[in-house]
Residue frames as a rotation matrix with the C-alpha (Angstrom) as fourth column:
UNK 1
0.455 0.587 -0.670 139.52
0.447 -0.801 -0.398 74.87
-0.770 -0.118 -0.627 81.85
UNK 2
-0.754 -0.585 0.298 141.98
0.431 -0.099 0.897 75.30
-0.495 0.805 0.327 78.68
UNK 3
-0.642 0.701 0.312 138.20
0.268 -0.176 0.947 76.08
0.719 0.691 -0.075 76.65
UNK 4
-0.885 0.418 0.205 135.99
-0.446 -0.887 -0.121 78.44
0.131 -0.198 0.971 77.24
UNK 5
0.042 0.971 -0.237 132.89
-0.703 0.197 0.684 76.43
0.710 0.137 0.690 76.04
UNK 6
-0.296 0.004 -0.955 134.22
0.427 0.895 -0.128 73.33
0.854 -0.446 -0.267 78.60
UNK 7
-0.962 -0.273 -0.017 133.96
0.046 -0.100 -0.994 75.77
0.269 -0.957 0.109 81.83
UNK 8
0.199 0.934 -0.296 130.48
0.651 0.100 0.752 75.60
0.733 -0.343 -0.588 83.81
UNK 9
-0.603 -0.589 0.538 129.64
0.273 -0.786 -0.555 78.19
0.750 -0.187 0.634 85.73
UNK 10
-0.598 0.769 -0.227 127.15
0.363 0.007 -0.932 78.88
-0.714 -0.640 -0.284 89.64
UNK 11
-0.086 0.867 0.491 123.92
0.952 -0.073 0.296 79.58
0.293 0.493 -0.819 88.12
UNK 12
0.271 0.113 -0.956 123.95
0.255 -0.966 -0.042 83.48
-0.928 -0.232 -0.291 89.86
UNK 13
-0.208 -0.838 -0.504 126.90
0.076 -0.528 0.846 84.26
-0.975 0.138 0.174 87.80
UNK 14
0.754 0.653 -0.068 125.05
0.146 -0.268 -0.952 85.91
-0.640 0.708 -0.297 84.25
UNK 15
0.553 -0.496 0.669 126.90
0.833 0.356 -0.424 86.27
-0.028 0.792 0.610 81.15
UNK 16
0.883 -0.159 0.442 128.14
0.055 -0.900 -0.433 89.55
0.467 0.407 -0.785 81.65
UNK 17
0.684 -0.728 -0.053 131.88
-0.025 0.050 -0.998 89.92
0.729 0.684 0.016 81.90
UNK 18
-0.265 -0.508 0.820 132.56
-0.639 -0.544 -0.544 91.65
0.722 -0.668 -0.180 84.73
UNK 19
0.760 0.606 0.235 130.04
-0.650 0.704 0.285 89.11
0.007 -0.369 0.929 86.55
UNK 20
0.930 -0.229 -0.286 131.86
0.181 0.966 -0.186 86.24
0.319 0.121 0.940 85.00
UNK 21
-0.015 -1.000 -0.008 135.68
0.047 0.008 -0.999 87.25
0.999 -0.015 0.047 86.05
UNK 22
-0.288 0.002 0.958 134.83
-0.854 -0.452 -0.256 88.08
0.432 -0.892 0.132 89.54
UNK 23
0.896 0.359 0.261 133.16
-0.424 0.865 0.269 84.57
-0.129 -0.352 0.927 89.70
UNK 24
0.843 -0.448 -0.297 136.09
-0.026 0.519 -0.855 83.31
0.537 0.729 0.426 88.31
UNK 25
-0.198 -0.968 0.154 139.24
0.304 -0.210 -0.929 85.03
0.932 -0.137 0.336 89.46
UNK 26
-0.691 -0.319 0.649 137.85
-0.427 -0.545 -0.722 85.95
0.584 -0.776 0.240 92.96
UNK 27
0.094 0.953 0.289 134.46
-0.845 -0.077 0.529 84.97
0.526 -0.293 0.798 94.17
UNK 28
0.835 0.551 -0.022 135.06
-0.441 0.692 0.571 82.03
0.330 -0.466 0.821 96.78
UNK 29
0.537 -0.803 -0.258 138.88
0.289 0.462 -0.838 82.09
0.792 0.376 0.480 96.85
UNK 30
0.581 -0.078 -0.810 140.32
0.810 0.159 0.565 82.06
0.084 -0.984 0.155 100.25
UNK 31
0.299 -0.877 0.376 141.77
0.530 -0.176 -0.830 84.97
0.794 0.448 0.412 101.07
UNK 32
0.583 -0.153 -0.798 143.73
0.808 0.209 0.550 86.22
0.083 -0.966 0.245 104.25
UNK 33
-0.788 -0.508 0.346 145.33
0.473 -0.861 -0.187 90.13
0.394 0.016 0.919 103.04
UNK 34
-0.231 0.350 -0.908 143.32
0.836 -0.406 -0.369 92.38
-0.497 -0.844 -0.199 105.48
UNK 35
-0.715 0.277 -0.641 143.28
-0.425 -0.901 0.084 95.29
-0.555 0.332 0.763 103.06
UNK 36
-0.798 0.455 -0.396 140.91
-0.535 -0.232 0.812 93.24
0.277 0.860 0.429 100.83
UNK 37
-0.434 0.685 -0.585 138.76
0.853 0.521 -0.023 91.44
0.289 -0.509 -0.811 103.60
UNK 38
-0.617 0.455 -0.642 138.12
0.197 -0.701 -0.686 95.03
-0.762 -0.549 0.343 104.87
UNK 39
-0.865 0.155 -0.477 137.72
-0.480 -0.530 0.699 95.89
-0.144 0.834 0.533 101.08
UNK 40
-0.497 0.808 -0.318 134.89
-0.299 0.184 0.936 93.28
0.815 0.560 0.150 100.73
UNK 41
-0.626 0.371 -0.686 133.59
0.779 0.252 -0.575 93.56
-0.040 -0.894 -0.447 104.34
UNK 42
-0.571 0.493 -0.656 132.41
-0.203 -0.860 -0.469 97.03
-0.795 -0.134 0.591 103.44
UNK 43
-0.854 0.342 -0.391 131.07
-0.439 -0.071 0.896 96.27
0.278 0.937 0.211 99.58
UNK 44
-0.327 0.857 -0.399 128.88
0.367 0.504 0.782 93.67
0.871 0.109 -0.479 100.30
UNK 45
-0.376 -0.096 -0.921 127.67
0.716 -0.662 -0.224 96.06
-0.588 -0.744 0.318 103.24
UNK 46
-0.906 -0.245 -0.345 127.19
-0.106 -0.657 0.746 98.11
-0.410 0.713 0.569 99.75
UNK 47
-0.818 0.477 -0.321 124.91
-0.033 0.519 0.854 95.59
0.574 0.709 -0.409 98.43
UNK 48
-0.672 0.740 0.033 122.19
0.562 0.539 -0.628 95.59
-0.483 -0.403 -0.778 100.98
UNK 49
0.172 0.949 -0.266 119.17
0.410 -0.314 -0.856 96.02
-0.896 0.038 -0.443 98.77
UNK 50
0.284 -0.009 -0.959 120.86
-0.883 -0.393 -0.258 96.27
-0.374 0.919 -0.120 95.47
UNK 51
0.977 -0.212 -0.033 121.89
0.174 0.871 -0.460 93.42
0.127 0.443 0.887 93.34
UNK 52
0.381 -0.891 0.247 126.12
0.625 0.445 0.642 92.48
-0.681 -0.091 0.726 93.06
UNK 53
0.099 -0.602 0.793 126.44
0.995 0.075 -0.067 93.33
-0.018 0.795 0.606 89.98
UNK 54
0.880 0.209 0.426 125.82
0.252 -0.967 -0.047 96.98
0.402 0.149 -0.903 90.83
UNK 55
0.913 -0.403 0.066 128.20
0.014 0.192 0.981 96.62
-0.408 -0.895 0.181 93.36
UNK 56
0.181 -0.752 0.634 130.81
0.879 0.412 0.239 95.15
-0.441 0.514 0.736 90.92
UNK 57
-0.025 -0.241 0.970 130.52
0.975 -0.219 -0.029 97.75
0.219 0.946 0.240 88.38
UNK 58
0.755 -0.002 0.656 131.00
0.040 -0.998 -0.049 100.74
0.654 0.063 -0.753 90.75
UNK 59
0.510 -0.743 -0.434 134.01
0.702 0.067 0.709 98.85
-0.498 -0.666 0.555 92.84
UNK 60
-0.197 -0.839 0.508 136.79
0.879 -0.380 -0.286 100.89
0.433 0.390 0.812 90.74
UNK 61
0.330 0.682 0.653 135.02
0.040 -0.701 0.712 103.91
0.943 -0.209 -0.259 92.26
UNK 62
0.989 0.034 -0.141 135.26
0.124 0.301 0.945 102.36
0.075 -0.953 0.294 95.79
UNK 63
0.619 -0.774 -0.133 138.81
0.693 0.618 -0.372 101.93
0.370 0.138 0.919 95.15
UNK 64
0.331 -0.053 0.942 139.07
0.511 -0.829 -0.227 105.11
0.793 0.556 -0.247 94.13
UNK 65
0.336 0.238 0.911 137.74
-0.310 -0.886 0.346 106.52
0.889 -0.399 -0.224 96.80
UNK 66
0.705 -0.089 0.704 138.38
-0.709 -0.074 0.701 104.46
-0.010 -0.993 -0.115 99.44
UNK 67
0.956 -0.169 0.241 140.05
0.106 0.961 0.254 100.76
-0.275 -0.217 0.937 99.17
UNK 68
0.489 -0.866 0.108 143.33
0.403 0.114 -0.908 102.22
0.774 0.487 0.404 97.38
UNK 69
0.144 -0.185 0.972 143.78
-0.765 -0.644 -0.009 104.05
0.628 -0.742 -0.234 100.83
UNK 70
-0.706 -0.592 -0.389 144.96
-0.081 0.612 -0.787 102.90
0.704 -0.524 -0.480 103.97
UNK 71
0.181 0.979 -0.092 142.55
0.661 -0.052 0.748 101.95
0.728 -0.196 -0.657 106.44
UNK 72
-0.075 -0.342 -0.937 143.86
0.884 -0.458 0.096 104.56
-0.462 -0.820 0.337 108.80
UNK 73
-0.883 0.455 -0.114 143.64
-0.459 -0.791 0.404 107.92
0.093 0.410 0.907 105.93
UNK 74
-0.646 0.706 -0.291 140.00
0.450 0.660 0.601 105.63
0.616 0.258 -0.744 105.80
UNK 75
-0.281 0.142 -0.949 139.14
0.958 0.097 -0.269 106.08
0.054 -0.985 -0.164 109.09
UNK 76
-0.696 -0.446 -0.562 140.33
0.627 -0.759 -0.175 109.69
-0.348 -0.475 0.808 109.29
UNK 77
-0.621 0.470 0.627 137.34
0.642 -0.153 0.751 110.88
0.449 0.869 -0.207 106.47
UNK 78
-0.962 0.273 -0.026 135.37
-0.233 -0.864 -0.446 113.88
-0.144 -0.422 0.895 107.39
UNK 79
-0.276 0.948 0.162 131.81
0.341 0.254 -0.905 114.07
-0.899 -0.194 -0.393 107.49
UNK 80
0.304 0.028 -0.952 131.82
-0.576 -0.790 -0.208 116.89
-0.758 0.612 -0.224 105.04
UNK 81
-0.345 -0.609 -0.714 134.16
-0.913 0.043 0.405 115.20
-0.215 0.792 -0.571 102.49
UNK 82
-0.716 0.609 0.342 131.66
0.476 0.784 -0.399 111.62
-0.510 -0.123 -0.851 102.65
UNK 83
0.363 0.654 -0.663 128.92
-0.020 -0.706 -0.708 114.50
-0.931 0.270 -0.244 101.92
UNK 84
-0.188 -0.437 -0.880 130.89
-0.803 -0.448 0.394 115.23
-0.566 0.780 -0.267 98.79
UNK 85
-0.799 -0.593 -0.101 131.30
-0.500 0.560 0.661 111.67
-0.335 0.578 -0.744 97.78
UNK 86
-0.592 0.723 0.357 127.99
0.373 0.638 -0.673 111.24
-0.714 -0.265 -0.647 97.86
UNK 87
0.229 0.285 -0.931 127.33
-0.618 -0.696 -0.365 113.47
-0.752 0.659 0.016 95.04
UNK 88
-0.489 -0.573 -0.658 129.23
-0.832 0.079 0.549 111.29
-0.263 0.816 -0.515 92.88
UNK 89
0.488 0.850 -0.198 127.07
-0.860 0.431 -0.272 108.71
-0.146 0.304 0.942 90.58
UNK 90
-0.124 -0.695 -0.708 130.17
-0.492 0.663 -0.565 106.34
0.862 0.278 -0.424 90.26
UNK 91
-0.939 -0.328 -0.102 129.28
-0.078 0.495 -0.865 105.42
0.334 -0.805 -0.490 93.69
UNK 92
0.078 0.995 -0.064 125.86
0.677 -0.005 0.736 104.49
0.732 -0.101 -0.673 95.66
UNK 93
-0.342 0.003 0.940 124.75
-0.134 -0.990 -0.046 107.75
0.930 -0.142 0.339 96.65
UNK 94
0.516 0.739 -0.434 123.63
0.358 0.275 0.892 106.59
0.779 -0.615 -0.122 100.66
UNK 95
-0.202 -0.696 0.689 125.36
-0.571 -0.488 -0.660 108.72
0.796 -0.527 -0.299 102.87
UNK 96
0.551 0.363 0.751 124.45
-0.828 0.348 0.439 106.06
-0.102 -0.864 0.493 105.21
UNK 97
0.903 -0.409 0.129 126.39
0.417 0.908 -0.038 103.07
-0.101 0.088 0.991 103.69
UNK 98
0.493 -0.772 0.402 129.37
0.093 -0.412 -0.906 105.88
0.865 0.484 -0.131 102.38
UNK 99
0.256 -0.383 0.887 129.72
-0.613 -0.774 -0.157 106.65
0.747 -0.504 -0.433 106.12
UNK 100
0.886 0.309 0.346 129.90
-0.446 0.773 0.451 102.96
-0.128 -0.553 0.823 107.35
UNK 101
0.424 -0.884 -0.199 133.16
0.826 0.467 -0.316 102.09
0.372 -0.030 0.928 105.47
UNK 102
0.279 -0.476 0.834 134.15
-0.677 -0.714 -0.181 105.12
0.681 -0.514 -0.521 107.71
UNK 103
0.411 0.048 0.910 133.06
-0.908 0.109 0.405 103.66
-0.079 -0.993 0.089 110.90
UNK 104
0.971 -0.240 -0.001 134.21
0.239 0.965 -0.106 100.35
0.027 0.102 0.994 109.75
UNK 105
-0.104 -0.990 0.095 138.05
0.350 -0.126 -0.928 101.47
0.931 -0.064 0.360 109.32
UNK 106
-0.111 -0.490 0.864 137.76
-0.652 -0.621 -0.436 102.96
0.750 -0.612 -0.251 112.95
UNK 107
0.875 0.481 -0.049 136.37
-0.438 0.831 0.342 99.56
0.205 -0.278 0.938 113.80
UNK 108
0.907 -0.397 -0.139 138.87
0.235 0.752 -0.616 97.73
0.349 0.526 0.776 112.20
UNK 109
0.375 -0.540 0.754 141.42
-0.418 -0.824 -0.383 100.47
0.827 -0.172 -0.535 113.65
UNK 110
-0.110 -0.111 0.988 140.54
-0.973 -0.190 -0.130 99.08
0.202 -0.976 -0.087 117.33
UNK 111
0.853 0.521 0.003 139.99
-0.521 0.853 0.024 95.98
0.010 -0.022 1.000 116.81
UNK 112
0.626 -0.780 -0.014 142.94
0.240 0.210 -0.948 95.56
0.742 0.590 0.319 115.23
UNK 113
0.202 -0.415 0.887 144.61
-0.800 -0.592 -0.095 97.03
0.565 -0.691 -0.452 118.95
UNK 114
0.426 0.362 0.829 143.21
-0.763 0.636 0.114 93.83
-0.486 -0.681 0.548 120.64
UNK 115
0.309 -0.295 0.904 143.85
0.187 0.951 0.247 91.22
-0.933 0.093 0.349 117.88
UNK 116
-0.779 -0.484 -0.398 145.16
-0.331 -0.222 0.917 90.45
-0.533 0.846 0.013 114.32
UNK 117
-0.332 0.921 -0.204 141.76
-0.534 -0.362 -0.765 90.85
-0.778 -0.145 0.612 112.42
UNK 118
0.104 0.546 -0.831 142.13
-0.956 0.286 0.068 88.95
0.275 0.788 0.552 109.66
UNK 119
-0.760 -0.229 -0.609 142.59
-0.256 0.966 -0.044 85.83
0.598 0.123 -0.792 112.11
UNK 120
-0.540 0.812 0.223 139.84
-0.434 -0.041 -0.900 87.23
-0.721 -0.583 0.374 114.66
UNK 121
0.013 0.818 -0.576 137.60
-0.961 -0.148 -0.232 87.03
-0.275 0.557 0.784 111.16
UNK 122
-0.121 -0.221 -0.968 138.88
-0.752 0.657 -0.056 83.68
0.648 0.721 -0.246 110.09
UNK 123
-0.914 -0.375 0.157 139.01
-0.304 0.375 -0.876 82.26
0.269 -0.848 -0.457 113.20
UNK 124
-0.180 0.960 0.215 134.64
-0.842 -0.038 -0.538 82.14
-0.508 -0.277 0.815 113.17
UNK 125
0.863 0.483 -0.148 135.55
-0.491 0.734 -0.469 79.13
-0.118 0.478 0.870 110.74
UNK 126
0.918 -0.246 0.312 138.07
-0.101 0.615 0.782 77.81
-0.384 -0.749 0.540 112.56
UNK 127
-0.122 -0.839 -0.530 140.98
-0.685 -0.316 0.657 79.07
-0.719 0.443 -0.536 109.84
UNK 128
-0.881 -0.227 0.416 139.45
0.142 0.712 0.688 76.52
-0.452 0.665 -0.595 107.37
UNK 129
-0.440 0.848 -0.295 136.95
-0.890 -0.368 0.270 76.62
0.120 0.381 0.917 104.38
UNK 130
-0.331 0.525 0.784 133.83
0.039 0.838 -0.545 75.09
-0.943 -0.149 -0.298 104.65
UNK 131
-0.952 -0.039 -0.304 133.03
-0.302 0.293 0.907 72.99
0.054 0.955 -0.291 101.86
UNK 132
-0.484 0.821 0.302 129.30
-0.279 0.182 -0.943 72.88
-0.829 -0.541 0.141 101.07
UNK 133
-0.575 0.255 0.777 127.44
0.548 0.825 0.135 70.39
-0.607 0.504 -0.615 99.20
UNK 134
-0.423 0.300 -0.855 125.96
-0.425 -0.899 -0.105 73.17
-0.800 0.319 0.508 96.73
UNK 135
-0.485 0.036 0.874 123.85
0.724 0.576 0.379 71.13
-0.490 0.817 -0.306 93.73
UNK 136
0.182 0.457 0.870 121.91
0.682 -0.696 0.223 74.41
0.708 0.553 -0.439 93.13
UNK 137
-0.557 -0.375 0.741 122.69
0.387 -0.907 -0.168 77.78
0.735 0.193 0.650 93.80
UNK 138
-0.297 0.653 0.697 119.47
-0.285 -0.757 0.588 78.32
0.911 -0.024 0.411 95.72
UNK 139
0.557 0.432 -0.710 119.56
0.339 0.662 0.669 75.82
0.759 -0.613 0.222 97.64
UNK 140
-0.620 -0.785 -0.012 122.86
0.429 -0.326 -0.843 77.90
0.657 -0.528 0.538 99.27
UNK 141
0.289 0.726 -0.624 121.87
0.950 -0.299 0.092 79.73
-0.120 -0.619 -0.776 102.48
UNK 142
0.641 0.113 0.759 121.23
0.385 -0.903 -0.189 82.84
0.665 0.413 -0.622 103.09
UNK 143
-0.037 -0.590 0.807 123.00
-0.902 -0.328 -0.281 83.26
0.431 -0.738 -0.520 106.53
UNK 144
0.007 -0.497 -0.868 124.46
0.224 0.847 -0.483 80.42
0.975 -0.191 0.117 109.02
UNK 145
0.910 -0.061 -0.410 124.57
0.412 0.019 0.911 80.10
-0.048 -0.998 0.042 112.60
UNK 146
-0.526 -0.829 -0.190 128.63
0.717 -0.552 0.426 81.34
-0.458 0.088 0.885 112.34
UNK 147
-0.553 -0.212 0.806 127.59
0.634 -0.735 0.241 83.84
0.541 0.645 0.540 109.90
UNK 148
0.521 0.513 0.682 125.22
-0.031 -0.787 0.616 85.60
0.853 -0.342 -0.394 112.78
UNK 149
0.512 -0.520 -0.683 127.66
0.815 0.044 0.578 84.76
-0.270 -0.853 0.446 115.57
UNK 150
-0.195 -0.701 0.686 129.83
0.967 -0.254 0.015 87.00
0.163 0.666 0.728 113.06
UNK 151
-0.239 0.611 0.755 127.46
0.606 -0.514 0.608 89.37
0.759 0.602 -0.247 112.90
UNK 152
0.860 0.345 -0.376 126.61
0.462 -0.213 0.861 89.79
0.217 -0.914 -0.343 116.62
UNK 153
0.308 -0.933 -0.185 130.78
0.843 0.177 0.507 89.87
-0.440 -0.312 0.842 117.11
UNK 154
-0.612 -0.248 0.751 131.18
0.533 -0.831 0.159 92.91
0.585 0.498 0.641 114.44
UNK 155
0.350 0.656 0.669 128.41
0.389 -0.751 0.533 94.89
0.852 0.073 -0.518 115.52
UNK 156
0.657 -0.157 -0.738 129.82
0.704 -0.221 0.674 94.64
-0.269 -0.962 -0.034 119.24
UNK 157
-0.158 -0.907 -0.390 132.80
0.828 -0.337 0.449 95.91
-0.538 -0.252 0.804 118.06
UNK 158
-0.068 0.354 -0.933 131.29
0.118 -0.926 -0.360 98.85
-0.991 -0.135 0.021 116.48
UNK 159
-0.965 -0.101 0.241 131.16
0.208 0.259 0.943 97.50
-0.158 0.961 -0.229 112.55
UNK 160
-0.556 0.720 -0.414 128.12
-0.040 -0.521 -0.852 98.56
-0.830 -0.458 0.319 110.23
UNK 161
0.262 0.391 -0.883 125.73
-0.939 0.314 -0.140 97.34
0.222 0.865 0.449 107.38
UNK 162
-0.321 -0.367 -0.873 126.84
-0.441 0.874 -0.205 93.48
0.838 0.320 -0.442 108.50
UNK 163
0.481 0.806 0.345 123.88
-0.854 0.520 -0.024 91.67
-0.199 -0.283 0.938 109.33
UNK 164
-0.101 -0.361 0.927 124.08
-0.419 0.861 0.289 88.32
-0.902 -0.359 -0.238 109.35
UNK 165
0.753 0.297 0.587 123.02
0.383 0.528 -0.758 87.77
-0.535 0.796 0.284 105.85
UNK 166
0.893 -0.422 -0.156 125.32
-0.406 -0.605 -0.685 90.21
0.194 0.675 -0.712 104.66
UNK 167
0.468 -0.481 0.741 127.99
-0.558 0.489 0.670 87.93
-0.685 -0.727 -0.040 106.94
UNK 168
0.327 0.260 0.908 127.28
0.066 0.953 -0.297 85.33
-0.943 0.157 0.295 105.09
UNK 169
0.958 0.144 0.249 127.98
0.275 -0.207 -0.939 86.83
-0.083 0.968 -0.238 101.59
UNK 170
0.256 -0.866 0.429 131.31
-0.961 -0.179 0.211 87.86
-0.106 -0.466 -0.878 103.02
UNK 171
-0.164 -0.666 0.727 132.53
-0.518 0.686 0.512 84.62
-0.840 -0.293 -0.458 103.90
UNK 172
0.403 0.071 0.913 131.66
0.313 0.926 -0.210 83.54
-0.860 0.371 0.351 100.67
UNK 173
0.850 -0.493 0.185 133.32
0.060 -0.260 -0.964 85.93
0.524 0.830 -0.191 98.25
UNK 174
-0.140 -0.948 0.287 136.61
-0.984 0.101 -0.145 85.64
0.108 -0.303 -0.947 100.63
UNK 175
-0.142 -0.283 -0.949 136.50
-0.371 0.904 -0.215 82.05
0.918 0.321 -0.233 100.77
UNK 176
-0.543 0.249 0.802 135.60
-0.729 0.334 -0.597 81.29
-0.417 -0.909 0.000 104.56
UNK 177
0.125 0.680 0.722 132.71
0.130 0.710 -0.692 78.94
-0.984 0.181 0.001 102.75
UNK 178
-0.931 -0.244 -0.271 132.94
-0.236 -0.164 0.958 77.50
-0.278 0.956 0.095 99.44
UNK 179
-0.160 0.977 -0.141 129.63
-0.198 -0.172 -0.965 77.82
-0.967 -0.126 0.221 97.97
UNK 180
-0.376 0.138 -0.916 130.19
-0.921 -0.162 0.354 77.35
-0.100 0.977 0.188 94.21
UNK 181
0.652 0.755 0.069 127.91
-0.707 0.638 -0.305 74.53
-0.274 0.150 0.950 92.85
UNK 182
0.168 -0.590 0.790 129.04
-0.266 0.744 0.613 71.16
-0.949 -0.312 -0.032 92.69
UNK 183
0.573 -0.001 0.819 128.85
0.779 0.311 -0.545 71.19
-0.254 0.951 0.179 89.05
UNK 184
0.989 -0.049 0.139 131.32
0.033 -0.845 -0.534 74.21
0.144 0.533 -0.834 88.49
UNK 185
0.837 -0.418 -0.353 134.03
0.265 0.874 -0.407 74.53
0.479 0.247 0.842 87.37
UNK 186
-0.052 -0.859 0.509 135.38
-0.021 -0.509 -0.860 76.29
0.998 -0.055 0.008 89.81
UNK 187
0.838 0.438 0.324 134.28
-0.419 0.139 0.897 74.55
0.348 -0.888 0.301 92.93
UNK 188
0.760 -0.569 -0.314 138.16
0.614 0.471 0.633 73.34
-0.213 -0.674 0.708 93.61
């Protein structure tokens, strides 16, 4: 990967920058720090019914507002002050998704009482990634028998926006499933 022009890249992942580093430096790479599984349990939650790249290019925003916080000051958000942040165009104005990475941190809060959440979450793929045979991008699913077990398992516990497709997108931008095409060059 020394040259740019040598590196191949999933067919999703469009020429635009921000696109291409996130494929790069994050998108499928296992990771196991709870503040940024929560962080991309709620985004892609963000994404239902918009494209990624929106997503991407209003995370610094998120941060802002929420992801540079503990999930406990998270948690603690007023209605009122959600109300506010919804004003702001740096973010997606849905006082319905804005108020989910609420309820999610008070999820995660209690959950977190019972077990250690980022092995409860890992633990739906047995603490190992699954490696799938990916020759085209589309051919990836959309959701997985685990990824709606997932699903069923959050909602009990009082999580929100994470359907089973939306599961599924999860466990692939934290690594739980490696999904990058078999021709890229970041499929190991």
């Amino acid at each position: 990967m020394a040259q740019h022009q040598s590196l191949h890249r999933c067919g999703w992942c469009s020429d635009d920058p921000l696109y291409q580093h996130y494929h790069d430096q994050e998108w499928g790479k296992p990771t196991h720090e709870a503040a940024l599984l929560f962080e991309m349990l709620c985004l892609e939650g963000q994404q239902a019914g918009l494209s990624w790249i929106t997503v991407l290019k209003k995370r610094a925003a998120y941060r802002q507002y929420f992801f540079q916080h503990p999930i406990a000051d998270i948690a603690t958000l007023s209605d009122a002050t959600l109300a506010q942040y919804c004003q702001d165009s740096a973010l997606i104005r849905h006082i319905g998704k804005l108020t989910a990475i609420r309820d999610n941190a008070k999820a995660w809060l209690q959950l977190s009482q019972q077990h250690d959440v980022v092995q409860w979450l890992w633990n739906f793929v047995e603490g190992e990634t699954i490696q799938n045979t990916v020759p085209d991008y589309k051919q990836a699913p959309a959701q997985t028998e685990i990824s709606q077990r997932m699903s069923k398992a959050l909602k009990k516990n009082g999580f929100k926006f994470v359907g089973p497709t939306t599961c599924y997108a999860f466990m692939q931008a934290v690594g739980m499933v490696n999904d990058h095409e078999d021709h890229c060059s970041f499929k190991d």
